[in-house]
C-alpha positions in Angstrom: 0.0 0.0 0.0 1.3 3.2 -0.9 1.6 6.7 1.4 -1.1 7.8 -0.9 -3.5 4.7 -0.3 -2.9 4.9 3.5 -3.7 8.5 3.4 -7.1 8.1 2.1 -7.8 5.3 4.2 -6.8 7.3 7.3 -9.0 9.9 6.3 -11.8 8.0 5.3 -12.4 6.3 8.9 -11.7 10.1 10.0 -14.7 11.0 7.9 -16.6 8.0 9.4 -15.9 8.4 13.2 -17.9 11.9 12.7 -20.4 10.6 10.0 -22.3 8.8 12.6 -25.8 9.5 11.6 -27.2 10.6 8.3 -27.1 14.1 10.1 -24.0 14.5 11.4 -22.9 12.8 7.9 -24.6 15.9 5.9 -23.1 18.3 8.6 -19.4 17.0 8.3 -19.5 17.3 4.0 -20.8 20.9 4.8 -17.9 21.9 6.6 -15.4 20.0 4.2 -17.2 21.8 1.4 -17.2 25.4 3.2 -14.1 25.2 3.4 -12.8 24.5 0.1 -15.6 27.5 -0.8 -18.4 26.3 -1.7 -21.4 28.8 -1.5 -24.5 27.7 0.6 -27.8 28.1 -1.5 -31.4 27.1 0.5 -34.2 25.4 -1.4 -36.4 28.3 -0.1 -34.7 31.4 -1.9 -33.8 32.2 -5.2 -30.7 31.3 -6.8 -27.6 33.7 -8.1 -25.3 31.1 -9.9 -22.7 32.5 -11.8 -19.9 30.5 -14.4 -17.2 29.2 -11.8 -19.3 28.9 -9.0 -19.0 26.3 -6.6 -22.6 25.3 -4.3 -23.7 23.5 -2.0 -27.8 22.7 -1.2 -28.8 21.1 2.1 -32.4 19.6 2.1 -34.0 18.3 5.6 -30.5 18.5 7.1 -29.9 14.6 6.0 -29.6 15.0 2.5 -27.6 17.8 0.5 -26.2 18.2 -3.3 -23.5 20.0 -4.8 -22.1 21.5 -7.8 -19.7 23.0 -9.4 -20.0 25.7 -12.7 -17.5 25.3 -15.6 -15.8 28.4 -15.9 -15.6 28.2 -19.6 -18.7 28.6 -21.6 -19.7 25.7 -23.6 -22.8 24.6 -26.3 -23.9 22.1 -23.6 -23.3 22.1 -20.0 -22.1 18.8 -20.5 -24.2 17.3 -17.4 -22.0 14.7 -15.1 -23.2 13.6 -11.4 -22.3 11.1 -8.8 -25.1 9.5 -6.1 -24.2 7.9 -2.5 -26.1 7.7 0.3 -25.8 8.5 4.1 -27.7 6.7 6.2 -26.7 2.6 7.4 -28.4 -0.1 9.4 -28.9 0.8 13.3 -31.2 1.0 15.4 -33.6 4.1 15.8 -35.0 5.4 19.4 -38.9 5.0 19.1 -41.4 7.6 21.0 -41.0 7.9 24.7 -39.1 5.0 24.7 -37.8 4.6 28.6 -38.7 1.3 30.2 -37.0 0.1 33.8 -36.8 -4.3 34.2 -35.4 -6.3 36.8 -32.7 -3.3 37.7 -31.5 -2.3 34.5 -33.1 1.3 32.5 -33.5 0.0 29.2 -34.6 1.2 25.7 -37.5 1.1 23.3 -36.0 0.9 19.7 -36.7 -0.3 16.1 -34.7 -1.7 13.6 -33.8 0.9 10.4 -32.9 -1.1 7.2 -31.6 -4.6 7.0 -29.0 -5.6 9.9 -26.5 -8.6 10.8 -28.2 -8.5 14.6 -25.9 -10.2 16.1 -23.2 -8.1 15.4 -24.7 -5.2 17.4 -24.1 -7.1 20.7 -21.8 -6.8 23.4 -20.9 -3.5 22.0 -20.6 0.1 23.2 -22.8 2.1 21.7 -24.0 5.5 21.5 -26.8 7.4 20.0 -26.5 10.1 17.5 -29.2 12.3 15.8 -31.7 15.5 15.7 -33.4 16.8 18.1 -36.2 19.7 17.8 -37.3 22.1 20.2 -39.9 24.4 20.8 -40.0 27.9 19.1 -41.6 30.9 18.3 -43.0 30.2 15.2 -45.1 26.4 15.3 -44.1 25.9 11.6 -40.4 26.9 12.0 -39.4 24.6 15.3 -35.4 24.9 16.4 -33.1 21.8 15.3 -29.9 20.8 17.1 -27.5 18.1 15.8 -26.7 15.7 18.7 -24.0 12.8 18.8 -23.0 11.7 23.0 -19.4 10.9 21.3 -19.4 8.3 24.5 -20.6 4.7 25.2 -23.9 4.8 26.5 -26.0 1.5 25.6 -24.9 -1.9 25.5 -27.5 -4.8 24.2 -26.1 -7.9 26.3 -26.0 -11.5 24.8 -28.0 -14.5 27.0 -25.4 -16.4 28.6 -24.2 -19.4 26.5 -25.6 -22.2 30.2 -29.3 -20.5 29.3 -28.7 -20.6 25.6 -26.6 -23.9 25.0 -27.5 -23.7 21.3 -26.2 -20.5 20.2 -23.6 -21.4 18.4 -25.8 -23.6 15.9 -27.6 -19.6 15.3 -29.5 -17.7 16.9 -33.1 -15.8 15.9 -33.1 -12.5 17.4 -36.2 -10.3 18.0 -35.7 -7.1 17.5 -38.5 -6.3 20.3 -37.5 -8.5 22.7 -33.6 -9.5 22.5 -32.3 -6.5 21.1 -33.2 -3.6 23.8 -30.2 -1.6 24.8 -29.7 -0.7 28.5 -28.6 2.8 29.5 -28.3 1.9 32.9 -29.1 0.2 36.3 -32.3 2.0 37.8 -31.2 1.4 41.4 -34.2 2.3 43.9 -35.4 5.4 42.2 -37.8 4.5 39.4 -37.1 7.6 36.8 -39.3 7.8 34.0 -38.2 10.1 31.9 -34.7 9.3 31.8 -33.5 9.0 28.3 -35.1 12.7 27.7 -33.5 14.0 30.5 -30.3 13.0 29.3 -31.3 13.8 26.1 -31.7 17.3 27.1 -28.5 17.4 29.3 -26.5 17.0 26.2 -28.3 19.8 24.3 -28.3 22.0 27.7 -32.0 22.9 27.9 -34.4 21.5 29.4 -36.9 18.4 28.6 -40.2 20.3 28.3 -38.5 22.3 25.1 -38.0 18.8 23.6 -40.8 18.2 20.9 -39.5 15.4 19.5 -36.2 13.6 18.4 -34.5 11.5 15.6 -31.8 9.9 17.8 -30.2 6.9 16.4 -27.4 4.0 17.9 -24.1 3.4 16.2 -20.9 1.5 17.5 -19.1 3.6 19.6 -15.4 2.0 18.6 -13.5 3.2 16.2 -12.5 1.8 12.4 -8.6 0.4 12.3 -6.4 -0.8 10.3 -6.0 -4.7 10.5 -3.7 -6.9 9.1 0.0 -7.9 9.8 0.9 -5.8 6.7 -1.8 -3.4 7.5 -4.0 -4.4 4.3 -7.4 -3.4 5.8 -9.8 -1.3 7.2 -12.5 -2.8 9.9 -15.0 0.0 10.4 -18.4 1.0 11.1 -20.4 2.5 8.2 -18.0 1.3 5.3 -21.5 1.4 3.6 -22.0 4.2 2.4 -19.6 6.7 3.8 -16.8 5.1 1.5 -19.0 6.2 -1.4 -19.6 9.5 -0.2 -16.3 10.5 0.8 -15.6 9.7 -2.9 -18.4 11.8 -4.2 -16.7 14.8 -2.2 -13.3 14.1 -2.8 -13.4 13.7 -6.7 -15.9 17.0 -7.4 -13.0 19.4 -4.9 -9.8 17.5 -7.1 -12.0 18.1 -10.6 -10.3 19.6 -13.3 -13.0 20.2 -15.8 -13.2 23.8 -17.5 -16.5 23.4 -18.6 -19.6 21.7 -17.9 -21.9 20.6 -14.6 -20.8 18.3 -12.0 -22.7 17.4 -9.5 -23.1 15.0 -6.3 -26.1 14.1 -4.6 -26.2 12.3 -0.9 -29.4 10.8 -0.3 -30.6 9.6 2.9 -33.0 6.8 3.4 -31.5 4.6 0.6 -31.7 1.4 3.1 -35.1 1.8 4.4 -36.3 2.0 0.1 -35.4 5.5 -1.0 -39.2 6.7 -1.2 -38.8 9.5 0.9 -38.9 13.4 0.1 -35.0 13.0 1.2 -34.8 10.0 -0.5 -33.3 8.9 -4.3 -36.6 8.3 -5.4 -38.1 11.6 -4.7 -38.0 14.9 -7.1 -35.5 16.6 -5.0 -32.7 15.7 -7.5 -34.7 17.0 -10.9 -36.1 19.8 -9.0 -32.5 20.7 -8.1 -31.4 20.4 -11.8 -33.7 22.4 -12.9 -33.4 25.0 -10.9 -29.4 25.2 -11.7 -30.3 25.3 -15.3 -33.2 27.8 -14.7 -30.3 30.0 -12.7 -27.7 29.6 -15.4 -30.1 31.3 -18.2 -30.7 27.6 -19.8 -34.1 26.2 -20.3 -36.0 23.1 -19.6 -34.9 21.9 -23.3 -31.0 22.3 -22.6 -31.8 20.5 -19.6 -33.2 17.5 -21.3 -30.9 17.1 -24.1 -27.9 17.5 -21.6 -29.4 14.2 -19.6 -29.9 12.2 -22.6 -25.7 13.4 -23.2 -24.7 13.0 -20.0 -23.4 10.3 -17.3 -24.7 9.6 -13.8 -22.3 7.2 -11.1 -24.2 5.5 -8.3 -22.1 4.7 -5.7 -22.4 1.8 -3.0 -20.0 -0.8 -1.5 -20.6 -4.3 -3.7 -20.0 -7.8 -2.1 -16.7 -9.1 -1.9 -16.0 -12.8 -2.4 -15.6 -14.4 0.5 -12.8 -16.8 1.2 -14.6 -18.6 3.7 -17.9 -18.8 1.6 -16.7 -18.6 -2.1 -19.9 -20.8 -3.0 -21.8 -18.0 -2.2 -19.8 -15.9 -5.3 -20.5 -15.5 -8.7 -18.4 -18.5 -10.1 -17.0 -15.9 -12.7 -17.0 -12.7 -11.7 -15.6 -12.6 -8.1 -14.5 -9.4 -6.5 -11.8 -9.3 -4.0 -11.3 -6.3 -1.9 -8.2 -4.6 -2.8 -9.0 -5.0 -6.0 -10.1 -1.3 -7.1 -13.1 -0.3 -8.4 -16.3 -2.2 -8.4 -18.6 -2.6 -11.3 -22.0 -3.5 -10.1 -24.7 -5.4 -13.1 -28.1 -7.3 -12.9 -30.2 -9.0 -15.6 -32.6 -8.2 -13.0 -31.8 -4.3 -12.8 -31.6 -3.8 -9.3 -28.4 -2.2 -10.6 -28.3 0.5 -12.9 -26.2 0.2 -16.0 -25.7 -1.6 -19.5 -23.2 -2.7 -21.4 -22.5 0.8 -22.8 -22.0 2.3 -19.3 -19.8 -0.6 -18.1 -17.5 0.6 -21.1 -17.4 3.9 -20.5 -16.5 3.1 -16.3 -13.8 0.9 -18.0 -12.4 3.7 -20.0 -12.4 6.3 -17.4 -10.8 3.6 -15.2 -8.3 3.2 -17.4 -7.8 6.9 -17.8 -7.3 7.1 -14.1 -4.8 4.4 -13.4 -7.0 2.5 -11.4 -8.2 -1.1 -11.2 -11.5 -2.5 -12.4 -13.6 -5.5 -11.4 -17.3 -6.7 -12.0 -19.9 -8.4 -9.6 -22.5 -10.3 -10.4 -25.1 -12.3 -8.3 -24.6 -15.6 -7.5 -27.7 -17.0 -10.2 -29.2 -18.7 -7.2 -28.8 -15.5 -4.6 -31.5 -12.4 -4.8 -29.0 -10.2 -3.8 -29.5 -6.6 -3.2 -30.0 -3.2 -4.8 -29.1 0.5 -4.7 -30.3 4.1 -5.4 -28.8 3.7 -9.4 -31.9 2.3 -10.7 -34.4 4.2 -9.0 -32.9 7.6 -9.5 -32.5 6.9 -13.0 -36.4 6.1 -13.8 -37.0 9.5 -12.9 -33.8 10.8 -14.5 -33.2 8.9 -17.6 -29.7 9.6 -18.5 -27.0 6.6 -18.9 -26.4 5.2 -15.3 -24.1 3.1 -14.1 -23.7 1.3 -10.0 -20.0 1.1 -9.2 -18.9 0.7 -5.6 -15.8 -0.6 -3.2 -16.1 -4.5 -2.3 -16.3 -5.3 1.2 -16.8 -8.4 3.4 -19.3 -8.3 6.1 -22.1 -6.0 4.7 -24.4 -4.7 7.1 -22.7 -6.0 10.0 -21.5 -2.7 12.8 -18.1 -3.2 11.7 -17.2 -3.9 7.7 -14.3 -5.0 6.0 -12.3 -3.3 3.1 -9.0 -3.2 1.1 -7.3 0.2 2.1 -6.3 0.6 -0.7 -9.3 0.6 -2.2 -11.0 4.0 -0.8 -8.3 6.3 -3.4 -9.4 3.8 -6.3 -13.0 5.1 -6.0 -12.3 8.8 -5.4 -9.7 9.0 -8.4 -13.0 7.0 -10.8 -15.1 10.5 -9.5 -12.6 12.5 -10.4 -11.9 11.4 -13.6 -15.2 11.6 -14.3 -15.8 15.2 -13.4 -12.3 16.0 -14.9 -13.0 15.2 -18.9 -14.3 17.8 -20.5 -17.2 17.4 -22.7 
């Protein structure tokens, strides 16, 4: 691994030991993105874009887009974007959710998106989130990011002597198994006690708390493993990987002319049909407001879409030497092995053999790896935000992503190397001009 490699991976878990809800993801990007100068715009005002420009456009504080302005004028803006999502599998607080058992305060939660369970126990955790408080105006309540930064919660495993056939699996409900405890109650019975802590975090108090969005995430932090330091374990591999990339190769583009843009979504493992989500109209609302800005009309905006290129990243499965039946017998990823390119008869990835060249070429371009992953013919597998945004967007698409090992569990597997592969692919796409 090269100083290079290691540097990206360093600053990739970085990145990810502050991403640690789709809030704080959105709110860490903003920084990153002030500070290299992009210009804040807010879905509620009009637009001053000017050639050059650099923007960024926050929506519901879990979701944002940004873009960059060619400087030099061109016949066609020469459209070019790049998709990730923020949000991962956890657990989310429900509504008053404090219950007291046998000693122990415990908590009411639900499952968000598609877990390993298991993996989630025995852990430190803390919670992470948005909470909103009363104000002066009913329709315009205050917000406050909050992340505890501490451990917290634990969910405790049954003791192998009352559960002498774990190790042949375990089912896990969610409602039952899976409760985190805060704390031992002691003698005093308090009620209310994950709002009042709630509220001691935020420093006010738990009357001006309206509601919440507070979710759990592993409290440790990623590492590299490996006697030769080859890997990454980590938390939330999926997505941040894919969004740190988005970020990374739209502030190292090169391009003169045309439009690049990224778009985070959240909501991308609960289905995407959310108004933050990658199946909503944010992103074509967004679009054509840029080209409304820019002087352009609703026609240059179509015939750019059907000229352009679109990159949905998310992680892709790695083989898995322990479990290579589960692989494609053909096309077998291996982490370490750059970039991912992600295909379906089914569709559940976007793409066609036309956009699989053109990642090929612009892989080639960049000095970087490809591979390809394919289900298993007997496995359903999963799917991603590619297809969905591109029914409502209907430009050429194309799913590419980083394979990892352990998908979904709290800590995921990757090649270090890996993480500058993926950002080098954006780059190179927002770097060829039209």
């Amino acid at each position: 691994m090269t100083a290079e490699q290691r540097q990206a991976a360093q600053a990739l878990m970085d990145q990810i030991d502050k991403s640690t809800s789709p809030f704080q993801a959105v709110e860490y990007v903003k920084e990153e993105l002030e500070k290299a100068g992009f210009t804040p715009l807010s879905l509620r005002e009009k637009w001053e874009i000017v050639p050059g420009g650099r923007y960024y456009v926050p929506a519901y504080d879990r979701t944002l887009f940004a873009f960059t302005v060619g400087q030099r004028k061109a016949e066609r803006h020469g459209l070019r974007m790049a998709m990730a999502h923020t949000d991962f599998p956890c657990f989310k607080v429900k509504p008053f959710p404090e219950m007291t058992a046998h000693g122990c305060r415990k908590l009411n939660v639900e499952p968000y998106g598609g877990m390993i369970r298991g993996a989630w126990m025995d852990r430190p955790l803390s919670l992470a989130g948005k909470a909103v408080l009363r104000g002066e105006n009913p329709f315009e309540p205050r917000t406050v990011l909050v992340d505890f930064r501490r451990p917290v919660l634990t969910i405790p495993n049954l003791a192998i002597h009352m559960n002498r056939k774990v190790n042949e699996g375990v089912c896990l409900d969610p409602q039952k198994d899976m409760l985190p405890l805060s704390d031992l109650s002691g003698a005093k019975v308090q009620e209310d006690f994950f709002l009042r802590a709630l509220a001691g975090e935020i420093g006010c108090e738990p009357g001006d708390i309206l509601d919440y969005e507070m979710f759990l995430y592993p409290w440790e932090k990623g590492a590299f493993v490996g006697f030769e330091q080859t890997m990454i374990s980590c938390p939330r591999l999926d997505n941040i990987t894919s969004v740190r990339a988005c970020v990374q190769g739209l502030l190292r583009a090169e391009r003169e002319e045309g439009l690049n843009v990224i778009a985070l979504f959240d909501n991308e493992e609960v289905g995407s049909e959310t108004k933050q989500g990658a199946a909503s109209s944010l992103l074509p609302f967004l679009l054509e407001r840029v080209y409304t800005a820019l002087g352009s009309s609703r026609s240059d905006l179509l015939e750019d879409l059907f000229d352009g290129f679109f990159l949905s990243l998310d992680v892709a499965h790695a083989v898995h030497p322990n479990a290579p039946e589960k692989a494609d017998p053909v096309n077998r990823p291996v982490m370490g092995g750059g970039v991912t390119i992600k295909t379906s008869a089914s569709q559940s990835y976007a793409g066609d053999c036309e956009t699989v060249a053109v990642v090929e070429e612009l892989c080639r371009r960049a000095g970087i790896a490809c591979q390809r992953f394919v289900n298993h013919s007997s496995q359903r597998g999963g799917s991603t935000q590619g297809s969905i945004a591109s029914a409502a967007l209907p430009m050429r698409t194309m799913d590419v992503g980083i394979a990892i090992l352990a998908m979904h569990s709290a800590r995921e597997l990757m090649g270090a190397a890996d993480q500058l592969a993926m950002e080098k692919l954006v780059e190179q796409l927002f770097s060829q001009n039209i």
